[in-house]
C-alpha positions in Angstrom: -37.0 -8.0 -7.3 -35.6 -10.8 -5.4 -34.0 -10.3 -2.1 -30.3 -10.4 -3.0 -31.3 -7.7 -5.5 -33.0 -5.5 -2.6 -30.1 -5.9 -0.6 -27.8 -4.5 -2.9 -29.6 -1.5 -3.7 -29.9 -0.8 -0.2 -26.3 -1.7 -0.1 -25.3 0.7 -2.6 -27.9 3.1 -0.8 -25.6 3.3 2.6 -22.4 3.2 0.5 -23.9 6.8 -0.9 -24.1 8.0 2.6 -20.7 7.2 3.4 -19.8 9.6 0.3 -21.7 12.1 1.6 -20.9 12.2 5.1 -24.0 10.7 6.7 -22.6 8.2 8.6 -20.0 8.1 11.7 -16.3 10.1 11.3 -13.5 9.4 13.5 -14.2 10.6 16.7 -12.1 13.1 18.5 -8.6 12.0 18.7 -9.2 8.6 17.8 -6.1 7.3 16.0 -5.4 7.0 12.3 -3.6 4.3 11.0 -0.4 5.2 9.1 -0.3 4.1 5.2 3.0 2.7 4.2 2.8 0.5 1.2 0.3 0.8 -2.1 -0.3 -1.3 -4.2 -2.5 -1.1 -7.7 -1.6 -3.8 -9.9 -4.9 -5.0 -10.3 -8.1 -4.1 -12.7 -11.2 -4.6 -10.6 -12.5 -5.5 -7.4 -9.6 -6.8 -5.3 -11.6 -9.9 -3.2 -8.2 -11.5 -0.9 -5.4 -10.4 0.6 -3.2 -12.5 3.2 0.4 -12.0 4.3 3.3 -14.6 4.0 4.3 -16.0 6.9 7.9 -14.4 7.0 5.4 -10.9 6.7 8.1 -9.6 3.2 5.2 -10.5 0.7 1.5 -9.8 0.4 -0.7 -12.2 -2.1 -3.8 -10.7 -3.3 -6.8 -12.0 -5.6 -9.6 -10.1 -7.6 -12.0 -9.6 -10.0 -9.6 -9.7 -13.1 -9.0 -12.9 -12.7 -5.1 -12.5 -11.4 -3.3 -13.4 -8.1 -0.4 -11.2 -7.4 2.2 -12.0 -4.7 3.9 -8.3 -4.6 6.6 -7.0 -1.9 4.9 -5.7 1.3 7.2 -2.7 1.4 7.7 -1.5 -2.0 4.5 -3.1 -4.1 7.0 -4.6 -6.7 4.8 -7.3 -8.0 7.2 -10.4 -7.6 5.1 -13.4 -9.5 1.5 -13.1 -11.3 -0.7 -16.5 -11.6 -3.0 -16.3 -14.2 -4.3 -20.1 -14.0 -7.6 -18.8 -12.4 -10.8 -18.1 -15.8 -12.8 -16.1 -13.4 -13.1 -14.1 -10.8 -10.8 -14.9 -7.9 -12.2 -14.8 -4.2 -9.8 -16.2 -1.8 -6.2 -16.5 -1.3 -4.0 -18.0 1.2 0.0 -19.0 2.0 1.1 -22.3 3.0 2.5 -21.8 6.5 6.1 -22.5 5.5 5.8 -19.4 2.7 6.8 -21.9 -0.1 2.9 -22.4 -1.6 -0.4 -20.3 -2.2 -4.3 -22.0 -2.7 -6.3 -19.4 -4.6 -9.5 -20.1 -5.8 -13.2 -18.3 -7.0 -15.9 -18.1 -9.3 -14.4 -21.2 -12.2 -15.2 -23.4 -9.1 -11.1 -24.6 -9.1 -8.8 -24.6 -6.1 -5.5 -24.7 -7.2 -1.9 -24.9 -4.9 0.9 -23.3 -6.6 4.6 -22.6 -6.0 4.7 -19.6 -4.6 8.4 -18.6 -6.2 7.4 -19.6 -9.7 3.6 -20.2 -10.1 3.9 -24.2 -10.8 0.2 -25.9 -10.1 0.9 -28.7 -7.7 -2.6 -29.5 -6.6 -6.0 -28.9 -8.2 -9.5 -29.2 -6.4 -12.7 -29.7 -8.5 -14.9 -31.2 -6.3 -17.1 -27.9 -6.3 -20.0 -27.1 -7.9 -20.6 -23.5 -7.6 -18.4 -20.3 -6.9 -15.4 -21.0 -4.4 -15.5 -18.3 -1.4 -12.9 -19.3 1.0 -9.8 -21.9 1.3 -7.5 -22.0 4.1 -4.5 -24.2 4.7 -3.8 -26.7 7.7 -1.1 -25.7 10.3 1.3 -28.3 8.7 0.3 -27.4 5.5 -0.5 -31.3 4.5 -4.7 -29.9 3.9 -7.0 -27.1 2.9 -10.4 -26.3 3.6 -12.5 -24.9 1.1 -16.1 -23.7 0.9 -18.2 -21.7 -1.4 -22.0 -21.2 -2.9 -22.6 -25.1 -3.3 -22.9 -24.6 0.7 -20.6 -27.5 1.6 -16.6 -27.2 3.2 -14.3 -29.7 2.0 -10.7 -30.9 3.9 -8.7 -32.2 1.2 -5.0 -33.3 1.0 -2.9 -31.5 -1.1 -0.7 -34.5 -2.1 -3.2 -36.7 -3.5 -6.1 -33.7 -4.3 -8.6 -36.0 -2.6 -11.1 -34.8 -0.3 -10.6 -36.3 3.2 -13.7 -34.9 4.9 -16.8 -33.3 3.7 -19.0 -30.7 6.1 -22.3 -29.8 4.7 -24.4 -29.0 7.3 -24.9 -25.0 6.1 -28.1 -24.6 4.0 -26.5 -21.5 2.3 -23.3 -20.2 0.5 -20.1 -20.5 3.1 -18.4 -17.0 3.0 -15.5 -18.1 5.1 -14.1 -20.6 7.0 -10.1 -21.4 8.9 -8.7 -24.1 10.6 -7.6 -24.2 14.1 -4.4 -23.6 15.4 -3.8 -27.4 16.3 -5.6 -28.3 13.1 -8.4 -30.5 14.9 -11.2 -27.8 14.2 -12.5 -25.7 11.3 -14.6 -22.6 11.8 -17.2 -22.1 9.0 -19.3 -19.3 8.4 -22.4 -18.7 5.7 -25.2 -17.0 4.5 -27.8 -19.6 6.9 -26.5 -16.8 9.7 -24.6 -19.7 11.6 -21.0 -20.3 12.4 -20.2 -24.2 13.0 -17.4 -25.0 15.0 -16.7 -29.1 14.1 -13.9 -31.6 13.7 -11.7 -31.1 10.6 -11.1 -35.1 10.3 -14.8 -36.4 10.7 -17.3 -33.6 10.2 -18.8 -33.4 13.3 -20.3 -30.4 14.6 -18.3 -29.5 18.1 -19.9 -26.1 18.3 -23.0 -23.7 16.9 -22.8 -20.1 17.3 -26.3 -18.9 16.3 -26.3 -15.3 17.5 -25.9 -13.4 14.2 -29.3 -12.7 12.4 -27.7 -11.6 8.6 -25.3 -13.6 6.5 -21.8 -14.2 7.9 -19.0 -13.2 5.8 -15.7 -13.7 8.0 -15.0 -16.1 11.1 -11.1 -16.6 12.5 -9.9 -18.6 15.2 -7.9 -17.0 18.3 -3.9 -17.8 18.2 -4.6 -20.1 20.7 -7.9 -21.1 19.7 -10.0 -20.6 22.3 -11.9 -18.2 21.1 -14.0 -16.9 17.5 -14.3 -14.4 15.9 -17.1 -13.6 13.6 -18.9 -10.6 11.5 -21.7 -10.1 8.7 -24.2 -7.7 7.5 -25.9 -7.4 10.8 -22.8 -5.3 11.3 -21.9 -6.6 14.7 -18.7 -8.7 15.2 -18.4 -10.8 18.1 -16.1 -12.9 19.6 -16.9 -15.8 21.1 -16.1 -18.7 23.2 -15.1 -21.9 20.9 -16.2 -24.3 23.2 -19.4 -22.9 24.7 -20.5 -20.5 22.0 -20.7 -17.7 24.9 -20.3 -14.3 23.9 -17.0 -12.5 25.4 -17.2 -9.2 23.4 -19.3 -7.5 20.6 -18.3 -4.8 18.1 -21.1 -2.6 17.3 -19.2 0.4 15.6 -19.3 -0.2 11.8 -22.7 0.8 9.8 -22.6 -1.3 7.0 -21.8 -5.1 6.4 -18.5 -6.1 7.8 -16.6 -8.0 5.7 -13.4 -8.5 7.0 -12.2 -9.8 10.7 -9.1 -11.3 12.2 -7.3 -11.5 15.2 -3.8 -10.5 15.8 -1.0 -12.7 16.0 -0.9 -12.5 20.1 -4.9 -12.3 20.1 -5.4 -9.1 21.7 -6.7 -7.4 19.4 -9.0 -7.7 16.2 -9.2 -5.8 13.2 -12.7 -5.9 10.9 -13.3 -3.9 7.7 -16.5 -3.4 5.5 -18.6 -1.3 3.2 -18.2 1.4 5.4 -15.1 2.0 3.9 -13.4 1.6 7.2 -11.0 -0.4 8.9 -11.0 -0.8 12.8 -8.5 -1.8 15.3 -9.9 -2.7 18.4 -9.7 -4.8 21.8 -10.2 -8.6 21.3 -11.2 -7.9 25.3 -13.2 -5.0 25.8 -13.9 -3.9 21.9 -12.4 -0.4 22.6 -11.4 1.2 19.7 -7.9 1.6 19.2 -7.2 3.1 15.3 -8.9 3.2 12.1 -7.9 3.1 8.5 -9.7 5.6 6.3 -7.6 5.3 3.0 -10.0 3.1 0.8 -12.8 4.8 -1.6 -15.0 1.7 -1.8 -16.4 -1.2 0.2 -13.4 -3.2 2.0 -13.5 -6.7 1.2 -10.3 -8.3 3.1 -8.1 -7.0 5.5 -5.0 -9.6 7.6 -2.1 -8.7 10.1 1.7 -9.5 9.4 2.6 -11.5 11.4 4.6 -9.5 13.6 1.3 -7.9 14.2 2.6 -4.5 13.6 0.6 -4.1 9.9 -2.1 -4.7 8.5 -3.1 -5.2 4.6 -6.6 -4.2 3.1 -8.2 -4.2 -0.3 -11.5 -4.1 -1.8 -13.7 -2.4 -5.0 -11.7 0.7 -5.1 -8.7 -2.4 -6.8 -6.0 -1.3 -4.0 -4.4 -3.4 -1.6 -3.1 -1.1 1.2 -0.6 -1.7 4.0 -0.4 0.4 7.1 1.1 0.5 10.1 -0.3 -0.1 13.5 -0.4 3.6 15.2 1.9 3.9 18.0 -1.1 5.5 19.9 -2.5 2.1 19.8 0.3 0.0 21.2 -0.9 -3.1 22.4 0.9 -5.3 24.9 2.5 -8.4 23.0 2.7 -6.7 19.6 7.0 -6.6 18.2 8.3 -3.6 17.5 9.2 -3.0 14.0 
């Protein structure tokens, strides 16, 4: 049995102690997140979920090969795009709202309108499955990486790959550009996160403290700091410029698959196998609510951008918005 075969039988292993009750329940008054908005259009696995930037639609990507943008307050699916021949892994809005990149396991990134599905941009530079795209703060770019192990910056205008990163020696789970757009964060199955310049490639920063595969990294709002998570089940963030550990999460028991900072910074929210969905702060990794909902393995989870929701979705095929508990206010966060 080869090792990614071992580790999905224990995998499946821990997921039966969830089921059970073996592992960690919410602790004595710990808040619960508040569910407003279900949504179960999909067939299978659900792999991507990611707000628009206005925070009135949710897009979301799985397993039977469709990406659905559907109303984050009512779950009325708005536009399907069925361009995609296999599994779909990733999903992300442009940052005006007008344009989605989706891409997954047929190795094809594609930008389409977000209004009425129309392909404006294809990416086929890959050679293996497609794990993670991410657009540019102007929206001119997207990063992509996957199981060939290499991240590509190319321009959506022309299709054409501006800068090529392949320093990983394993599949790249995730990766995001900076806020200023001068930096992607990459993170892959070598254990390492790279910190380097989105224009030439060069490395700027190595975070080497994780000792299992990396499945999420994110920038801070202002991007000064990281955040990162994997199946060593500890999520840190960390200091873009130095590496240097600022806070660690050590309170999921299973691989973490999910992390992202809020839209002011202060807080984080990871998800996982556990079948759990934490809310905690970016500065001392308290715990401030948890999301419960979900019968399987969590595979994404992303705030609105007010910060005052949250979407989630994973194996159990539902995407899931709740509402940040008032118990867990956090300074900087808009009311609703």
């Amino acid at each position: 049995m080869c090792n990614r075969q071992v580790r999905r039988v224990l995998q499946v292993a821990s997921v039966a102690a969830v089921f059970f009750g073996l592992l960690a329940a919410p602790a004595a008054g710990q808040e619960t997140a508040e569910l407003i908005t279900r949504f179960q259009g999909h067939s299978d696995w659900v792999r991507a979920v990611a707000f628009s930037p206005d925070g009135t639609r949710v897009a979301s990507g799985a397993d039977d090969e469709l990406v659905y943008i559907w109303d984050a307050e009512t779950g009325e699916v708005l536009l399907e795009f069925r361009q995609h021949s296999d599994w779909v892994r990733t999903v992300a809005f442009s940052p005006d709202g007008k344009r989605v990149a989706s891409a997954g396991d047929d190795q094809v990134a594609y930008v389409w309108e977000a209004e009425t599905g129309e392909i404006v941009a294809e990416f086929r530079g890959h050679r293996d499955w497609i794990r993670a795209v991410a657009f540019s703060p102007d929206g001119t770019r997207v990063v992509s990486g996957g199981d060939d192990g290499i991240a590509y910056v190319w321009k959506v205008r022309t299709s054409g790959v501006v800068t090529e990163f392949d320093l990983h020696t394993d599949w790249i789970r995730d990766l995001a550009f900076s806020p200023d757009g001068e930096r992607v964060v990459s993170g892959a199955d070598d254990e390492l996160a790279y910190v380097w310049n989105s224009h030439t490639g060069q490395v700027l920063t190595q975070f080497p403290q994780h000792t299992d595969w990396i499945r999420a990294v994110a920038f801070s709002p202002n991007g000064t700091r990281v955040v990162s998570a994997g199946d060593d089940q500890v999520a840190y963030v960390w200091d873009a410029e130095t590496a240097g550990i600022l806070t660690e999460f050590r309170r999921h028991h299973d691989w973490i698959r999910a992390a992202a900072f809020s839209p002011n910074g202060e807080v984080v929210v990871t998800a996982g196998d556990d079948q759990v969905a934490y809310l905690w702060d970016a500065d001392t990794a308290a715990v401030l609510a948890e999301f419960r909902e979900h019968r399987d393995w969590i595979r994404a989870a992303a705030f609105s951008p007010n910060g005052t929701r949250v979407v989630t979705a994973g194996d159990d095929g539902v995407a899931m918005v709740w509402r940040v508990p008032t118990g867990a206010e956090v300074p900087g966060l808009v009311a609703h």
